[in-house]
N, C-alpha and C positions, 0 to 999 in steps of 0.2 A: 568520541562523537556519538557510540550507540544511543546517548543520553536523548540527543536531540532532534533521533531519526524515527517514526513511528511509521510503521506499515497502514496499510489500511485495512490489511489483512493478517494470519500468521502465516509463518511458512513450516513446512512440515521436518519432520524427523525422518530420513531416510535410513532405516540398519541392514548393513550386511554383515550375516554371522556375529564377531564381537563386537568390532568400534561400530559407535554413533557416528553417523553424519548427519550436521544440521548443517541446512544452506542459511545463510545472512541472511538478514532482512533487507528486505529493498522496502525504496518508496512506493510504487506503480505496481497494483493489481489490477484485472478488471473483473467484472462483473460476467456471469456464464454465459449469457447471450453476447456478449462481446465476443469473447475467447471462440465461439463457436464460429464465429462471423468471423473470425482471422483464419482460422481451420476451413471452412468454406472457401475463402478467395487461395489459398495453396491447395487445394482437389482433395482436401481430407474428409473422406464419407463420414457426414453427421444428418440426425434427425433435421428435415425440415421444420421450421419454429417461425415464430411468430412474436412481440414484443408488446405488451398490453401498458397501459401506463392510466388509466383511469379517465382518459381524455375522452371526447364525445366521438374519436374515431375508431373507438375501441369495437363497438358494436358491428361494424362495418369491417376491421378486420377480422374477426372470429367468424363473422357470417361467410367471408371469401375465403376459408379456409379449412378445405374440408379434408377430414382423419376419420378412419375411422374408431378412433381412439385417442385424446389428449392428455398428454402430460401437463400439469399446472405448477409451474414452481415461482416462489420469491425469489427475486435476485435480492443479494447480500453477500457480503465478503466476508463467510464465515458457514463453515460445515455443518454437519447436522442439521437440515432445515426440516427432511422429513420426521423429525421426532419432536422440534419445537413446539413453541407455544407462542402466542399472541397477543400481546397486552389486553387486545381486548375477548379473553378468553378464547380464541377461535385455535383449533389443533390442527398442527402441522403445516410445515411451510411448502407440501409438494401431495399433488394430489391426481387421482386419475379419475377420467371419468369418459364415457363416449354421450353425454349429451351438451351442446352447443350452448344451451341455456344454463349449463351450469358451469362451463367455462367463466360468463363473468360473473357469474353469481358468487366464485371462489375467488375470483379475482379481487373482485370489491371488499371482500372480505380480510384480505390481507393489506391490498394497495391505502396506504396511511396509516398503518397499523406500526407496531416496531415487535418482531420477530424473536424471540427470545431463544438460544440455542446453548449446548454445552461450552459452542465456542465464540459466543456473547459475549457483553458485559452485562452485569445482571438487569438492566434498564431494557437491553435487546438492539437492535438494528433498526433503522425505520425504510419500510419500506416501500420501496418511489417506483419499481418497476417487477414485472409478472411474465416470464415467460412462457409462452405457450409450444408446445413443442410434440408434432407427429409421434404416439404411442409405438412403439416395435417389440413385436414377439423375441426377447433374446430367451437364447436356450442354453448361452454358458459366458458368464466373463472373465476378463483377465483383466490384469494391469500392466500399465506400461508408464514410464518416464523417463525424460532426458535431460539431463540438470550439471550442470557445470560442476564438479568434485576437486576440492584441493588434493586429497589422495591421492588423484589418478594426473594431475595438474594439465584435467579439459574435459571436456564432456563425456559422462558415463549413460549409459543407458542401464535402466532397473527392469526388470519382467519378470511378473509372478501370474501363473494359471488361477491364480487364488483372488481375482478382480472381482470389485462391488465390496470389499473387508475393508478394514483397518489394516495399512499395510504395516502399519507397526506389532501390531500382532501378530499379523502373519511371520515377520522378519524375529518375532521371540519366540515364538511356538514351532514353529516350523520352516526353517532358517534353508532347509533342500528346496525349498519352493520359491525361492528370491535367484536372481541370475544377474549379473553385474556383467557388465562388456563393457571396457571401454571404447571412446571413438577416436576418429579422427579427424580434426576441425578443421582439416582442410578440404576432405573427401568425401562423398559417399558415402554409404555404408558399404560394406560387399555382400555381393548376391548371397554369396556362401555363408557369411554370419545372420544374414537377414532371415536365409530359410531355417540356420540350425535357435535363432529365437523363437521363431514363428511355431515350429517343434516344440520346444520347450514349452509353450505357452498351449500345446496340444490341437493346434489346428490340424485336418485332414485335410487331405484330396486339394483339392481347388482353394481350400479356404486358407492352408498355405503359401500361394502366391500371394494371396488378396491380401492375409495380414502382414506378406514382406512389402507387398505396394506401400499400403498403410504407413505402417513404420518409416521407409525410408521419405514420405511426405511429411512427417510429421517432423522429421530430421531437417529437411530441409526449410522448412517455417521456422525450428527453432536457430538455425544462423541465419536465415534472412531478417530475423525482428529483433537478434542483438538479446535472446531469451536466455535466462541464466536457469529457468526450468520449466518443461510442459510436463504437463502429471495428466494421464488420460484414466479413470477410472468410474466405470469400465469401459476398456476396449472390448466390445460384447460382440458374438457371434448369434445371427436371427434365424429362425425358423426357415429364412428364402437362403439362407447362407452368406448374406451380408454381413461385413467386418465394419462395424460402427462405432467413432466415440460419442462415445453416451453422454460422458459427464466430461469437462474441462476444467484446467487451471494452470494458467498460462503468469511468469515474473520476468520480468524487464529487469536487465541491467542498464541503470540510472546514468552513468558513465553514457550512454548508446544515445541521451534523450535527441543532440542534435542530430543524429541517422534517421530517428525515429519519430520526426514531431507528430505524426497523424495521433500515433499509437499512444504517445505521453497526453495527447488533447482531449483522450480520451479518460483521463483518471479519473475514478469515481472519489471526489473532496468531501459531499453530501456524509460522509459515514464515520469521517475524523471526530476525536474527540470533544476540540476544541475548534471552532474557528478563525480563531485568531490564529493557530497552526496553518489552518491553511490561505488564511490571506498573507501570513510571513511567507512561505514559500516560494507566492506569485511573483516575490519581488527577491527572489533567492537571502533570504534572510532565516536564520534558526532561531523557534522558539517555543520551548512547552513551559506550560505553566503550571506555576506552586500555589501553596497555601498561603505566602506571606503578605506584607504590603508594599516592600521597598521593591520596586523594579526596576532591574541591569540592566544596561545596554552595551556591549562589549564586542573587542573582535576578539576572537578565538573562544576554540572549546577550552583552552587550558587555565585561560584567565579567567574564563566563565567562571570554572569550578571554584580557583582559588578566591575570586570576590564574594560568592555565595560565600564562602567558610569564614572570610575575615565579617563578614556581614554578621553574620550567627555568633561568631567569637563575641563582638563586640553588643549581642544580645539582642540584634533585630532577627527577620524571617524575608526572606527573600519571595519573590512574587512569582518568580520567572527566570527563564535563562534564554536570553535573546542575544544572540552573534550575529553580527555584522556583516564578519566576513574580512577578509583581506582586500577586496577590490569593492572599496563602497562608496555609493557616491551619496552625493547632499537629499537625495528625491528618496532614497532608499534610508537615510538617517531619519528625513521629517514621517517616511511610513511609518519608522521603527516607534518614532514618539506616541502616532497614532495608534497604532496595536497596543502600545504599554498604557497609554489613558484608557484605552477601553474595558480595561478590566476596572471594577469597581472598587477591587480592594486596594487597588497601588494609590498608597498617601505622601507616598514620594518615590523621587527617580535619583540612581548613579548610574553615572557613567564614568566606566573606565576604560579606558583607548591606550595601549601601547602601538605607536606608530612605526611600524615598520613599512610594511608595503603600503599602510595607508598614510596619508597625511592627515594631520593633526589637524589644519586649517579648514582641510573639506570637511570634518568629526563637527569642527566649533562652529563653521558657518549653518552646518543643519540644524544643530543642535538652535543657535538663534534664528532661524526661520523657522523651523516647528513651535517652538516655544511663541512666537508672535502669533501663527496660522492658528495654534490652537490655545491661543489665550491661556497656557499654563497656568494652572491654581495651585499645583504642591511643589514642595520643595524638589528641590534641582543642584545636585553634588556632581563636580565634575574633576575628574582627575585625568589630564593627558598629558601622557609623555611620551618623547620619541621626535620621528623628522616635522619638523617646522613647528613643532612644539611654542616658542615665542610667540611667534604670527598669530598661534588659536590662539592663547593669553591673548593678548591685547583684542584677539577679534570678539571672546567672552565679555573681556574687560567695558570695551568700548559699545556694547549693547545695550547698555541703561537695562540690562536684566537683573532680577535678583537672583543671579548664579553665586553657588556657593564652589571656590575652586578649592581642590586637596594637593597638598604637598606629595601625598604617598597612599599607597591603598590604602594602607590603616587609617590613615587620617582625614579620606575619604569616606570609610565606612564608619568610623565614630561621628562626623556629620552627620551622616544620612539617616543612622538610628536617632542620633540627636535631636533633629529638623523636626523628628515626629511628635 
């Protein structure tokens, strides 16, 4: 299924000592002034910010908001912004400045723009929102994260004194400066491992409570939001002796969406590659798209794949790989027609359905109500088999469509290269 799951973001490389640990991809990223705004409502100390959007009340928030010093950053779901680039030549996605006027003057400059980073696509990001965000004197950061580990089978906590890097560097170069603790997902942290982190991470005096306050908030945000990892870099130490996350990046576990609906309504779709990806979604339907013209419609990942190959075998190129699903109903079939017409390239459609949990008859009834709603123009190959299998037949049959039905995959997929 990795096939037809795409982030909106990546997720990162965690290394202790030898083994790699990479966490899965999930669906649900957000944006940093989101993730700050979830750290804010759990008492986690972050810069006060502000949210700029190009709108005509933009002027009016910047003017109520007074720093003596502002951070300017693109929002985008993707690192590196303070070294990117602009499509329209403008440098860097993050910027400081203490005068007010140039707050939107950097803003406008970015907002519609598409941001171009190491961790892009070489087109860039485009970008819809600018946060503004209170400057702070830090005088040392660290790193911190909490992220669910098959290894340790539940949440580990990471902490390096070496916050603001590449923590992947840090975990090759200098592997004494990484601290791995596992937790316990039913508990607390304890006092006693809180302080001997906080240590490690080189806090003195006072600012060792502060950064085990810290922490254990931060702990508690990530099992109240169902978070499969919060990555705080830097957890930075200020000039007043304030313990701050600077930067955020907060992953949802997908599985959690019904716990979670605020938090999932918040997904950033605007930065998908495709949009028919994310109008599939809306209706729980999988779909990315190829280079071909024949477009699938199928339930399972496993049939996906094999229809794709008899498709190629028999010498066509497939368009797409779109699943159904096991639980689908007729509203979610005529969607599926409608995202497969809308790509330009698909000069014909199969479908293949093996009915198990689904019925055959709910497949064939969609299948002749999209095809009517949307005046089908290309060829239409259809192979289903499985429960109530007969009933689709004759409900195909009896639609005065020009449906072309297949004995067998194969002889569904030589159709449909056929047809063309």
């Amino acid at each position: 299924m990795s096939l037809l799951i795409k982030a909106a973001a990546s997720t990162r490389q965690l290394i202790h000592k030898a083994p790699t640990l990479q966490q899965q991809v999930r669906h649900l990223n957000l944006l940093e002034f989101q993730s700050k705004d979830l750290l804010q409502k759990y008492g986690v100390a972050i810069q006060q910010f502000k949210v700029l959007d190009n709108s005509s009340a933009d002027t009016q928030v910047v003017k109520s908001f007074d720093c003596p010093e502002y951070v300017v950053k693109a929002q985008i779901l993707a690192g590196g912004r303070g070294k990117g680039t602009f499509d329209n030549g403008f440098k860097g996605g993050v910027h400081i400045t203490s005068n007010k006027n140039d707050v939107l003057s950097l803003s406008k400059q970015m907002i519609g723009n598409r941001l171009i980073t190491k961790q892009t696509p070489k087109s860039g990001i485009l970008v819809n929102k600018v946060m503004v965000a209170r400057s702070v004197n830090i005088t040392r950061e660290t790193y911190i994260c909490i992220l669910l580990d098959r290894e340790h089978n539940g949440p580990v906590l990471i902490a390096s004194p070496a916050g603001g890097m590449d923590i992947e560097a840090v975990a090759a170069e200098t592997p004494e400066k990484l601290l791995t603790v596992p937790l316990d997902i039913a508990k607390p942290i304890p006092e006693a491992k809180l302080i001997e982190v906080a240590k490690f991470l080189e806090f003195k005096g006072d600012g060792i409570k502060r950064c085990a306050d810290e922490i254990q908030k931060l702990y508690t945000l990530f099992k109240s939001v169902d978070a499969v990892q919060i990555e705080i870099n830097p957890l930075a130490e200020t000039d007043t002796g304030e313990v701050i996350s600077v930067d955020a990046k907060l992953n949802f576990d997908d599985n959690a969406q019904f716990r979670q609906k605020e938090i999932f309504a918040m997904d950033v779709t605007e930065e998908e590659a495709d949009p028919r990806e994310v109008e599939a979604s809306k209706y729980n339907l999988n779909y990315v798209a190829m280079d071909g013209n024949i477009g699938c419609l199928v339930n399972g990942a496993g049939l996906a794949m094999a229809t794709m190959d008899i498709i190629k075998l028999n010498g066509g190129e497939p368009a797409n790989f779109l699943d159904v699903g096991g639980g689908v109903k007729e509203e979610q079939v005529t969607k599926a027609f409608e995202i497969l017409t809308s790509d330009p390239k698909v000069k014909g459609i199969l479908v293949n359905v093996f009915g198990g949990i689904v019925n055959c008859a709910t497949i064939a009834n969609g299948i002749v109500a999209a095809s009517k709603k949307l005046k089908l123009n290309v060829p239409l190959v259809v192979r289903l088999e499985g429960t109530n299998v007969t009933k689709a037949r004759e409900i195909l049959k009896n639609s005065g469509l020009p449906i072309q039905t297949a004995r067998d995959l194969d002889d569904a997929a030589h159709k449909a290269v056929a047809s063309l």
